[in-house]
N, C-alpha and C positions, 0 to 999 in steps of 0.2 A: 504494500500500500504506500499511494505517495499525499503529503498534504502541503498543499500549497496554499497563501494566504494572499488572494485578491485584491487584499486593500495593499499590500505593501507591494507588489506588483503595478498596480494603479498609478500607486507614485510613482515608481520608476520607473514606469513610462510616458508618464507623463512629464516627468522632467526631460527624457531623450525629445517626447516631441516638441516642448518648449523650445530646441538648441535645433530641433534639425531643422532643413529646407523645406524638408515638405510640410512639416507640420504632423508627421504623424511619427509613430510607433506601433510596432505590434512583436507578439509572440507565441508561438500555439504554444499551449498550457498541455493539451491532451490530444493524442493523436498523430494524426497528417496524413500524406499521402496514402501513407501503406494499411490505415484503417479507414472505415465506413467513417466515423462518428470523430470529428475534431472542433475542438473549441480552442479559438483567440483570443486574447485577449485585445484587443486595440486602442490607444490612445490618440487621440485628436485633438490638437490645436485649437481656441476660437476659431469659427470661420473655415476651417479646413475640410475637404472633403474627399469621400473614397467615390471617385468617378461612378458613373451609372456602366453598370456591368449585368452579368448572364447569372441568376441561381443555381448557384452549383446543385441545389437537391434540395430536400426540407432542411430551413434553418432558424432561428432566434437570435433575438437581437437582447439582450440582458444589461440595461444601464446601471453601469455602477457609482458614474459620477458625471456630475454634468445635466447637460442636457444636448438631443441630437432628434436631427428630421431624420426621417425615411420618406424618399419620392419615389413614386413609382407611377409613371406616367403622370396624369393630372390629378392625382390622387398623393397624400400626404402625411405623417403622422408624428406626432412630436413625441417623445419619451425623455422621462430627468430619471433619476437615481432609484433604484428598485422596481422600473417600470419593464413590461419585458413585452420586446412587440417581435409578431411574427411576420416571418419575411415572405413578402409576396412572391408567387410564381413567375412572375414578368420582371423584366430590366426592371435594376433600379439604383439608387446612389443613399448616400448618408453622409451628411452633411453636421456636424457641432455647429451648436447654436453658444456654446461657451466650451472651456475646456471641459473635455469630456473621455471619459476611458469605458467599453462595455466590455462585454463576453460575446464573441460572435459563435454560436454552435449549429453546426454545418452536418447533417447525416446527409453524407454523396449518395446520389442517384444510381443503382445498379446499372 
């Protein structure tokens, strides 16, 4: 068993996204390629955003600090801290609305 502690993860990366270029951070916590089921962490900058992109399979959006949109076409949804929004099937992006760190968890599509 591994336990890992989200809030102190949170910080640091959100300090990495404060200092980097793009404005982000991330790191998978569980998983990756070589299993079904991986969860992100990801940090974003104010203002920063993860391009509108393809769902990899069913996944979760889990805020743990902050607050961030999800767009998905002309459709919307804002999430702050303990809020957990599910990720639509269609393109779509994610956007901080202030510094912001969630848990992105991804079960890949067979």
């Amino acid at each position: 068993m591994q336990k890992l502690s989200l809030e102190a993860l949170s910080r640091q990366h959100l300090e990495r996204a404060a200092s980097s270029s793009t404005g982000r951070s991330s790191e998978s916590v569980y998983g990756g390629h070589e299993r079904m089921l991986r969860q992100t962490l990801i940090a974003l900058r104010a203002e920063s955003t993860l391009s509108e992109h393809e769902n990899p399979g069913e996944a979760t959006l889990l805020v743990l600090r902050g607050r961030v949109r999800l767009v998905s076409g002309d459709a919307s949804w804002e999430g702050m801290a303990g809020d957990l929004l599910i990720m639509p099937e269609s393109r779509h992006s994610v956007e901080a609305l202030e510094d912001a760190a969630f848990v992105l968890t991804v079960a890949k599509a067979l």
